[in-house]
MDAnalysis code that builds the backbone (N, CA, C; Angstrom):
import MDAnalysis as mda
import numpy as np

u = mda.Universe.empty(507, n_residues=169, atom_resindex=np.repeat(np.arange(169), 3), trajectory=True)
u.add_TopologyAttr("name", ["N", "CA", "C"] * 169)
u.add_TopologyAttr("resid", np.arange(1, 170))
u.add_TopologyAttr("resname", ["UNK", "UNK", "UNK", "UNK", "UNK", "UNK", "UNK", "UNK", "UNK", "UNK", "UNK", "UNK", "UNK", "UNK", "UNK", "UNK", "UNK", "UNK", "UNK", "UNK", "UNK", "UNK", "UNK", "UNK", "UNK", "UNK", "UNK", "UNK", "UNK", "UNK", "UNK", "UNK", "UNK", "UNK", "UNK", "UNK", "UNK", "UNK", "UNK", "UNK", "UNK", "UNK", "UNK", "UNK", "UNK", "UNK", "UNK", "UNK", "UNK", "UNK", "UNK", "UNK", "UNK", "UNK", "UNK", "UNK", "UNK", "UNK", "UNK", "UNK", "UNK", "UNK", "UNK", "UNK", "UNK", "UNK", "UNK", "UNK", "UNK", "UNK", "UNK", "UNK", "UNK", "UNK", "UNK", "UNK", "UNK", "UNK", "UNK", "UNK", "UNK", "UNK", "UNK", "UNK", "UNK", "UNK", "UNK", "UNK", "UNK", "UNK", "UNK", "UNK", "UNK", "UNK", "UNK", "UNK", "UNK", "UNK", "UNK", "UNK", "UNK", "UNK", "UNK", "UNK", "UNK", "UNK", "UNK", "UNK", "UNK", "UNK", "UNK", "UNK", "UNK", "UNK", "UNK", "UNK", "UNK", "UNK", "UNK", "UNK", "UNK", "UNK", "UNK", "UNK", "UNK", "UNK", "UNK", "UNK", "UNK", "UNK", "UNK", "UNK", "UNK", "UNK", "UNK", "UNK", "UNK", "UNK", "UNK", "UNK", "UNK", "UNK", "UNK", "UNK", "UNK", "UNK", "UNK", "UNK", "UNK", "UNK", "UNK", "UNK", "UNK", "UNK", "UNK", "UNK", "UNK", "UNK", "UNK", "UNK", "UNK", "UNK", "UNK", "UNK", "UNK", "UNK", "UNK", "UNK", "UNK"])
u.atoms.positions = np.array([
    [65.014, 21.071, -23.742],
    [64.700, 19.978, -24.641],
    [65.794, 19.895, -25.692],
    [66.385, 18.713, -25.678],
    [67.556, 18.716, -26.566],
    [66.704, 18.725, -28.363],
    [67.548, 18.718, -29.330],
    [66.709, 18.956, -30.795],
    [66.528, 17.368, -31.218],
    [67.108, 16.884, -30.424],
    [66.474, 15.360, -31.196],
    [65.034, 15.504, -30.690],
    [64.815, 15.461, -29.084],
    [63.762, 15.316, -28.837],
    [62.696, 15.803, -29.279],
    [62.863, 17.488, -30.370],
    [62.547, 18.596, -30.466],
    [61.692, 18.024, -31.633],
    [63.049, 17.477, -32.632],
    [62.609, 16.604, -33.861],
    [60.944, 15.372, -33.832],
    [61.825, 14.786, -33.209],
    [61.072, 13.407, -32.931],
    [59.447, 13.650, -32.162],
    [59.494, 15.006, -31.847],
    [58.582, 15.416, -31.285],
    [57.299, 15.696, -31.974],
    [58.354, 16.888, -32.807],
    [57.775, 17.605, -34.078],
    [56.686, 16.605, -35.090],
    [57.961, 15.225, -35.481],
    [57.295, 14.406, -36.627],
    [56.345, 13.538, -35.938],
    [56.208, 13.554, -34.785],
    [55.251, 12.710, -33.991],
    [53.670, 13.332, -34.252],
    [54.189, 14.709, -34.129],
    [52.801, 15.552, -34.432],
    [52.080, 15.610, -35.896],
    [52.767, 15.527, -36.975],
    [52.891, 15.841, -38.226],
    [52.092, 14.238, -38.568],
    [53.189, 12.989, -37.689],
    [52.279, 12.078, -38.440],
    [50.496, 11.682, -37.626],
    [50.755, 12.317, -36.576],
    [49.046, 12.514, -35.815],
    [47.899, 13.491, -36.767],
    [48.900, 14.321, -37.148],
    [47.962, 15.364, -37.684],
    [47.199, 14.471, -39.332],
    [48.503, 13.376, -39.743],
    [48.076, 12.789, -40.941],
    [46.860, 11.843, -41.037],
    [46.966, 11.161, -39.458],
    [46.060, 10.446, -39.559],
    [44.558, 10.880, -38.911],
    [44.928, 11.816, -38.720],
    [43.212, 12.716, -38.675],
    [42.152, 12.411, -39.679],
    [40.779, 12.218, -39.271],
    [40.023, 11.605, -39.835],
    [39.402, 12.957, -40.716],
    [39.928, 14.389, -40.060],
    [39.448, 15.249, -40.503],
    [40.427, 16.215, -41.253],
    [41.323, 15.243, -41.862],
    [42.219, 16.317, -42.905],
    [41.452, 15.595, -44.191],
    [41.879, 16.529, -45.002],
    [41.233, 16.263, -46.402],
    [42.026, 16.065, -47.355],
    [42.554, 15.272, -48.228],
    [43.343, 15.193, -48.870],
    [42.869, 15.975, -50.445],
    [44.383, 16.977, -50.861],
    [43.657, 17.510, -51.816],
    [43.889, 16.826, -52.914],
    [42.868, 17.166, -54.093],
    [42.963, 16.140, -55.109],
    [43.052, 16.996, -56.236],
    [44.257, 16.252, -57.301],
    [45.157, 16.676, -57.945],
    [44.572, 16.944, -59.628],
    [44.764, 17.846, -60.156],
    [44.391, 17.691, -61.662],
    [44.962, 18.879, -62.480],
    [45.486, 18.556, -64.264],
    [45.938, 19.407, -64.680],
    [45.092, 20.031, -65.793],
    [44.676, 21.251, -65.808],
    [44.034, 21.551, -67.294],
    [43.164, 23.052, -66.376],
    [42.416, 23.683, -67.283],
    [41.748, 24.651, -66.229],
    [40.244, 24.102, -66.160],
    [40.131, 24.279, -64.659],
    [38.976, 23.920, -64.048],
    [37.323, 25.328, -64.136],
    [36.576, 24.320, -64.103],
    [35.520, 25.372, -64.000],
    [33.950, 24.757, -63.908],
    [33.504, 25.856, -63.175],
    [32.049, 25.382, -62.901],
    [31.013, 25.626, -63.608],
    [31.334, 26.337, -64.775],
    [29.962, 26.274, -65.430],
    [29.343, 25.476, -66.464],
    [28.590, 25.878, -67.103],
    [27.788, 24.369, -67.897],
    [28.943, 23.558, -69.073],
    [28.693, 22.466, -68.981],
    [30.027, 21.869, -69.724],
    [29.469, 22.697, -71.447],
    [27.988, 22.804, -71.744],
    [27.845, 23.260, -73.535],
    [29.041, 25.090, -73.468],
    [28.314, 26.003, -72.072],
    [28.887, 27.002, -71.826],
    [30.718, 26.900, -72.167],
    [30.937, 26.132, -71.338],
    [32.718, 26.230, -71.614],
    [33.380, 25.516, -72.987],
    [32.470, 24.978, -73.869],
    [33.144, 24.425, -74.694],
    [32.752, 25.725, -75.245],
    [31.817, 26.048, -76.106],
    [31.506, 27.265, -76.823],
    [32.257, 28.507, -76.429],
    [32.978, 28.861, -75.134],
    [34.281, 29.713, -74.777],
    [35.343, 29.055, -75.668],
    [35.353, 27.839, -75.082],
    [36.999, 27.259, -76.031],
    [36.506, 27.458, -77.168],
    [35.860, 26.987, -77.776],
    [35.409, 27.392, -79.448],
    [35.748, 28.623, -80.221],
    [34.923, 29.279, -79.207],
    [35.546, 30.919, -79.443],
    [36.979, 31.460, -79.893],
    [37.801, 30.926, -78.447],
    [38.855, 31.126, -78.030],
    [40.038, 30.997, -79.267],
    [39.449, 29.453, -79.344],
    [40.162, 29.190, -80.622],
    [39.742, 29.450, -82.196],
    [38.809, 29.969, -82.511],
    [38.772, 30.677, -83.390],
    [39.572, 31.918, -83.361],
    [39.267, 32.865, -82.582],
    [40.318, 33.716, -82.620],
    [41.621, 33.840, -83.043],
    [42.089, 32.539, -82.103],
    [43.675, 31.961, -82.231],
    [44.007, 31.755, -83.538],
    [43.179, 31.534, -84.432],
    [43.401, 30.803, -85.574],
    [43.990, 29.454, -85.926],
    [43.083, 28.396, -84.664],
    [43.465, 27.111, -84.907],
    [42.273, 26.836, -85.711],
    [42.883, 25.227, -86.227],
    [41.988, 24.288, -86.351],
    [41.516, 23.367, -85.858],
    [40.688, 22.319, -85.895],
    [39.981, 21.553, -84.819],
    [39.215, 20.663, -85.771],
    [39.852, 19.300, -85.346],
    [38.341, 18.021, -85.758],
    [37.837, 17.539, -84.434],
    [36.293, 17.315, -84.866],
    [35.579, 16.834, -83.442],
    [35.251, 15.886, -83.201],
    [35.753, 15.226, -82.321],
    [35.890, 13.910, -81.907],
    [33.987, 13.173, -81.392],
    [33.981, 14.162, -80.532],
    [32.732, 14.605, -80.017],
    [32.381, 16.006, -78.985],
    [31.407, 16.589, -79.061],
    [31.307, 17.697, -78.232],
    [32.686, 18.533, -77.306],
    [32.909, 17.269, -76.654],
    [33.560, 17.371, -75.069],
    [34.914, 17.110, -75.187],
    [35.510, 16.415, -76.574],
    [36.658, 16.005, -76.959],
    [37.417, 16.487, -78.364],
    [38.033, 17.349, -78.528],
    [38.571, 17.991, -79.993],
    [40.467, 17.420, -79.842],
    [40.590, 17.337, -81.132],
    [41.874, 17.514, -81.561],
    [42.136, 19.472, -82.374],
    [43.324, 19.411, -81.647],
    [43.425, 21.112, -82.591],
    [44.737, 21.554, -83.015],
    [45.005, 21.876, -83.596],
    [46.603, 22.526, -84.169],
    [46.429, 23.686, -84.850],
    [47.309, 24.410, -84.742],
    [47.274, 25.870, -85.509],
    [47.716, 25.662, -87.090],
    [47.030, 26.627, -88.078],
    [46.948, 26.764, -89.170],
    [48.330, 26.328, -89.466],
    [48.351, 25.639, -90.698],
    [49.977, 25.677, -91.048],
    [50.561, 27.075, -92.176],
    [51.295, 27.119, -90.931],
    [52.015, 28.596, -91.770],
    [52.848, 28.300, -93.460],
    [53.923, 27.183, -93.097],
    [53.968, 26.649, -93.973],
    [54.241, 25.315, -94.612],
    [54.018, 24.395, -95.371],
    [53.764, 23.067, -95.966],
    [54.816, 22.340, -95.144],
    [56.073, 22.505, -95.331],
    [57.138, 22.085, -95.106],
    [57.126, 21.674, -93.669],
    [56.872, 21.964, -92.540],
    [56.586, 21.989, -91.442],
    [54.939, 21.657, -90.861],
    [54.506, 20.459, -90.136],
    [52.888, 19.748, -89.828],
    [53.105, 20.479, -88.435],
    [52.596, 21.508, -88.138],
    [52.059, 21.999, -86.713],
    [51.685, 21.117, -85.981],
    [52.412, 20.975, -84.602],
    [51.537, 20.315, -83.651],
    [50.284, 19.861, -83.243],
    [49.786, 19.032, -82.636],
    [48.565, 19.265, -82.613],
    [48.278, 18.846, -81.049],
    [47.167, 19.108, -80.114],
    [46.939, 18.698, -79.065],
    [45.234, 18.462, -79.048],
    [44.764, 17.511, -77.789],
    [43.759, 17.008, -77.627],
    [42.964, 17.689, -76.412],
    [42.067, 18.186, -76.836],
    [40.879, 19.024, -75.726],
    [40.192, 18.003, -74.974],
    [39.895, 18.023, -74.178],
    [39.096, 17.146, -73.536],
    [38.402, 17.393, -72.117],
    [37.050, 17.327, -71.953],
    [36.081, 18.265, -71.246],
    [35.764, 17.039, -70.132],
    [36.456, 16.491, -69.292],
    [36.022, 16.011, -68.082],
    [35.230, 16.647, -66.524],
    [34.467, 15.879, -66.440],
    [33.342, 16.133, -65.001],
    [34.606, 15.843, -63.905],
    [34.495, 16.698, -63.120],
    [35.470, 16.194, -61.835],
    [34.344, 15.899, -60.807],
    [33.600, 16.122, -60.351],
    [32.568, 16.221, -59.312],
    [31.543, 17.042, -59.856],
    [30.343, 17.040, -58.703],
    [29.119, 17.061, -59.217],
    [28.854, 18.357, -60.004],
    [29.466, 19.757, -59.684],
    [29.410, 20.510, -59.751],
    [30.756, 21.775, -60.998],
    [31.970, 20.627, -61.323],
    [32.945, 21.292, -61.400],
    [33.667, 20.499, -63.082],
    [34.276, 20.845, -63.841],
    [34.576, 20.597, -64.759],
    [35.787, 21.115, -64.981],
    [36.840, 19.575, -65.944],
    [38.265, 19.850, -66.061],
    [38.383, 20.111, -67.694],
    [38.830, 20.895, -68.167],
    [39.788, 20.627, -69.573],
    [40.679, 20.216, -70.144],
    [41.223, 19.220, -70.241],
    [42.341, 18.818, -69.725],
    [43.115, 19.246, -71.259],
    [44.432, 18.969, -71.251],
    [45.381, 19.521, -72.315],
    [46.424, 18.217, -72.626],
    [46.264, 17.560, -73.851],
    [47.362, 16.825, -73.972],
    [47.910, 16.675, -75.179],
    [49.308, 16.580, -75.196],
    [50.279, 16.996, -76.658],
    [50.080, 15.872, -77.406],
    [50.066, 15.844, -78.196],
    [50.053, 14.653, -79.805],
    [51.279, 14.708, -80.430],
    [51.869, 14.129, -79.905],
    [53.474, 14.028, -80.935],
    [53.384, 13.638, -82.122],
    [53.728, 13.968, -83.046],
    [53.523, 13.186, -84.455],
    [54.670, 12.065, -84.525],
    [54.266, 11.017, -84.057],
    [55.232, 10.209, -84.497],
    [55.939, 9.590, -85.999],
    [54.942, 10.096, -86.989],
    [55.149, 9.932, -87.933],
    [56.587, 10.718, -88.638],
    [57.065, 11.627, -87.869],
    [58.079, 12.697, -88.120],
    [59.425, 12.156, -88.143],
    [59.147, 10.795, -87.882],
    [61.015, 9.974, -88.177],
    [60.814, 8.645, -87.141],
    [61.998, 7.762, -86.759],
    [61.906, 6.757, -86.364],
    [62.553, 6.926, -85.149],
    [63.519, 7.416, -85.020],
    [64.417, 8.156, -83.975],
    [63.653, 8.520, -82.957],
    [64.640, 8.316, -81.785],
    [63.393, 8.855, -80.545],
    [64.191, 9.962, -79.870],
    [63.777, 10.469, -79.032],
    [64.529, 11.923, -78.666],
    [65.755, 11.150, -77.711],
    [66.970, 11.789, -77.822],
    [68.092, 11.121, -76.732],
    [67.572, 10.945, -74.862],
    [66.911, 11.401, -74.477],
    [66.253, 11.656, -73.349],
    [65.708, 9.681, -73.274],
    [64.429, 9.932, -74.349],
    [63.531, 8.588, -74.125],
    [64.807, 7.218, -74.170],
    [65.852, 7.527, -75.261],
    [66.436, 7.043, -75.890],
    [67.460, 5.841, -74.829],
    [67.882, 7.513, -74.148],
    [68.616, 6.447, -73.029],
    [68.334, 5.808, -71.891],
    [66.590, 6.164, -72.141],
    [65.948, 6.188, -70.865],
    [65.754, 4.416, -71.061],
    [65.339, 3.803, -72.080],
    [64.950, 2.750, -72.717],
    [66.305, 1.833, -73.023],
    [67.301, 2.460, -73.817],
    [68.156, 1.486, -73.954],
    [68.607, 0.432, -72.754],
    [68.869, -0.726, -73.222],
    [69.336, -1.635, -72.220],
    [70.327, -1.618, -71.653],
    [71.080, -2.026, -70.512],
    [72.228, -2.025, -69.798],
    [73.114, -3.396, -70.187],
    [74.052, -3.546, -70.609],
    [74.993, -4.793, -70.408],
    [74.596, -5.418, -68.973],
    [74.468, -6.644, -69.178],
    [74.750, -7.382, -67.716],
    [75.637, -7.389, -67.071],
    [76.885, -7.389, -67.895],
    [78.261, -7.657, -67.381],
    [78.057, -6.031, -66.102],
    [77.576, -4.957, -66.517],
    [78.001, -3.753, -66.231],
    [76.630, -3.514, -65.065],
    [76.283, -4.291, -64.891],
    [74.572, -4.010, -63.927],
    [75.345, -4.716, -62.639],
    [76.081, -5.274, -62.364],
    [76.730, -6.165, -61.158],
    [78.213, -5.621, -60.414],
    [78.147, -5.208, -59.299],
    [79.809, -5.199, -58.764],
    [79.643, -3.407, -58.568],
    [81.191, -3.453, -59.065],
    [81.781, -2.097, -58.985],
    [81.402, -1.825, -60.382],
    [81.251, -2.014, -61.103],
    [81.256, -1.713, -62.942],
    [80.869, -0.214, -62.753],
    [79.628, -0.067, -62.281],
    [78.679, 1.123, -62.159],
    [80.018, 2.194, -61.696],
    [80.374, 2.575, -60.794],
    [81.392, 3.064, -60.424],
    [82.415, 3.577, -61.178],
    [83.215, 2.597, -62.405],
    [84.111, 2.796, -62.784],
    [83.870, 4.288, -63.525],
    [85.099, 4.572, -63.803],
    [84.824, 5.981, -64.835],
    [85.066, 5.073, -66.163],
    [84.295, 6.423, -67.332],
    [84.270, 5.539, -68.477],
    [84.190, 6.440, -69.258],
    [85.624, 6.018, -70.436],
    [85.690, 7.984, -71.119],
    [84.321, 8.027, -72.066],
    [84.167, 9.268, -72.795],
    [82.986, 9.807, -73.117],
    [83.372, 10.363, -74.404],
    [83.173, 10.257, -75.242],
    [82.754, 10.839, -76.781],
    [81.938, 12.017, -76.660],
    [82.350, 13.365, -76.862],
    [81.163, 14.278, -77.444],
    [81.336, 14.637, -78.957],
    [79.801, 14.153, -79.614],
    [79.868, 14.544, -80.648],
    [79.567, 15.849, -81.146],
    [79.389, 16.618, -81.741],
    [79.127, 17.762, -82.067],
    [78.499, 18.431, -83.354],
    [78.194, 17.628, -84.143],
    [77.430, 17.686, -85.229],
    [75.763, 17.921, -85.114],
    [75.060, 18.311, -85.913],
    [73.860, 18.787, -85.440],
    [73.003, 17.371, -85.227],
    [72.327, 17.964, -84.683],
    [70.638, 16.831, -84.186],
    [69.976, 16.241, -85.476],
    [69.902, 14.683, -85.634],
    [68.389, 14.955, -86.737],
    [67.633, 15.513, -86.609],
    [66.974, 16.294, -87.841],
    [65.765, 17.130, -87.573],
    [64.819, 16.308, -87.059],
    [64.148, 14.977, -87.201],
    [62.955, 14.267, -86.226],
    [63.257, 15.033, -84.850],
    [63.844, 14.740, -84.234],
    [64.067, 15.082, -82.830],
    [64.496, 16.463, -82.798],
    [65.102, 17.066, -83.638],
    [64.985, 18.899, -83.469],
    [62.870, 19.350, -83.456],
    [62.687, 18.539, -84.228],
    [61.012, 18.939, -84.635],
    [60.195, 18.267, -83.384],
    [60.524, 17.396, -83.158],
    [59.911, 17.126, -81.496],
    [59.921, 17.706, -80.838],
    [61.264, 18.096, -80.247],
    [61.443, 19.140, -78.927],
    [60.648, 20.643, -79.600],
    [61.224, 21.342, -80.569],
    [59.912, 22.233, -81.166],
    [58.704, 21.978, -81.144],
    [58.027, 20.993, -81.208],
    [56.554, 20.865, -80.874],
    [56.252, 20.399, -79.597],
    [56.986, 20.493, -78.873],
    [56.925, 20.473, -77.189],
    [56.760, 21.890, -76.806],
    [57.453, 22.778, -77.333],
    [57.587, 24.143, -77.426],
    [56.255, 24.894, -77.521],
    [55.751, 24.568, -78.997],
    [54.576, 24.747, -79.840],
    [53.411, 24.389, -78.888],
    [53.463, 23.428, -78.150],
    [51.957, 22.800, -77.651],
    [52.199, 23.736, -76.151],
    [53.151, 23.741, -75.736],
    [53.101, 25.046, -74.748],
    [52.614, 26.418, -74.946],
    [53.013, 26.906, -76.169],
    [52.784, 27.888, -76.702],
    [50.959, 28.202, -76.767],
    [50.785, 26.878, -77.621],
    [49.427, 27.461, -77.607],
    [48.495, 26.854, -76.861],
    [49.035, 26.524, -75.808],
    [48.233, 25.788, -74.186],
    [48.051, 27.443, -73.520],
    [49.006, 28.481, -73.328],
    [49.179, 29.498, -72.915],
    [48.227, 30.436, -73.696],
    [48.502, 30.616, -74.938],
    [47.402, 31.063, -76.110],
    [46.097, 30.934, -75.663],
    [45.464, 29.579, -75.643],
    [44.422, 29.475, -75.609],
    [43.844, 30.191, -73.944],
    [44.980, 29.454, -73.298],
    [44.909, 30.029, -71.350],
    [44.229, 31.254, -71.153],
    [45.070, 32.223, -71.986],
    [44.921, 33.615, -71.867],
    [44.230, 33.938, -72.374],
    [43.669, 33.497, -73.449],
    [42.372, 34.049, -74.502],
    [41.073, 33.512, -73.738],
    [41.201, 32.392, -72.781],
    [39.741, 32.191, -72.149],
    [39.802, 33.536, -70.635],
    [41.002, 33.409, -70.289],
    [40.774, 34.562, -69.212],
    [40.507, 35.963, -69.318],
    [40.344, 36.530, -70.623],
    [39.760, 36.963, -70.526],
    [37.941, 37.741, -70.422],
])
């Protein structure tokens, strides 16, 4: 059997196997999952984060905002959003999501920045794209807005892990 045939063979099977009425597609979610009573797992996170020494306003039961104590004035700690979703009949998500303070400057991080800026028309058509095009590096430091962003990207990892580890046990 030559390897084309080998190939063509292979993906023939792969896409049979897809359309099986009896594969299951798995279904996707981020935060830690769990089956016990939704009052049970919040009163763990509660815990959890007491320990930690965050703080927390309550949105309702199933939904908190939280950020860690501020160490000091000068610097607004991150903050992230708890949130206690049903996945199915039996199973429950927590989900984890960062709160950027946008209030921290006007500036957006160079990432979003260039992600958003517009393209010249002249330069969207032809060869333009192609050409080489010299480059400026500047070298002077970052505004702090965007030094303090990427740090509280940091921060909300930090205590996503914090909290992680303090419920496992």
């Amino acid at each position: 059997m030559s390897n084309s045939q080998h190939r063509s063979q292979s993906s023939s099977n792969v896409a049979a196997s897809q359309k099986s009425p009896h594969v299951r597609r798995a279904k996707w979610h981020l935060g830690i999952r769990s089956q016990s009573r939704p009052e049970d797992i919040m009163y763990e996170v509660f815990k959890a984060m007491k320990s930690l020494g965050f703080e927390w306003k309550i949105f309702n039961p199933y939904h908190i905002v939280v950020r860690k104590k501020p160490e000091c004035s000068a610097h607004e700690p991150p903050k992230m959003s708890l949130q206690l979703y049903q996945v199915d009949q039996k199973s429950y998500l927590l989900d984890f999501k960062s709160l950027v303070d946008e209030d921290a400057g006007s500036a957006s991080s160079s990432r979003h920045a260039s992600v958003s800026m517009p393209v010249k028309p002249s330069l969207r058509t032809g060869r333009a794209q192609s050409l080489p095009v010299p480059m400026e590096v500047d070298h002077s430091p970052l505004p702090s807005p965007i030094v303090i962003k990427q740090s509280q990207t940091m921060q909300f990892f930090e205590m996503c892990a914090s909290l992680i580890g303090t419920l496992a046990r």
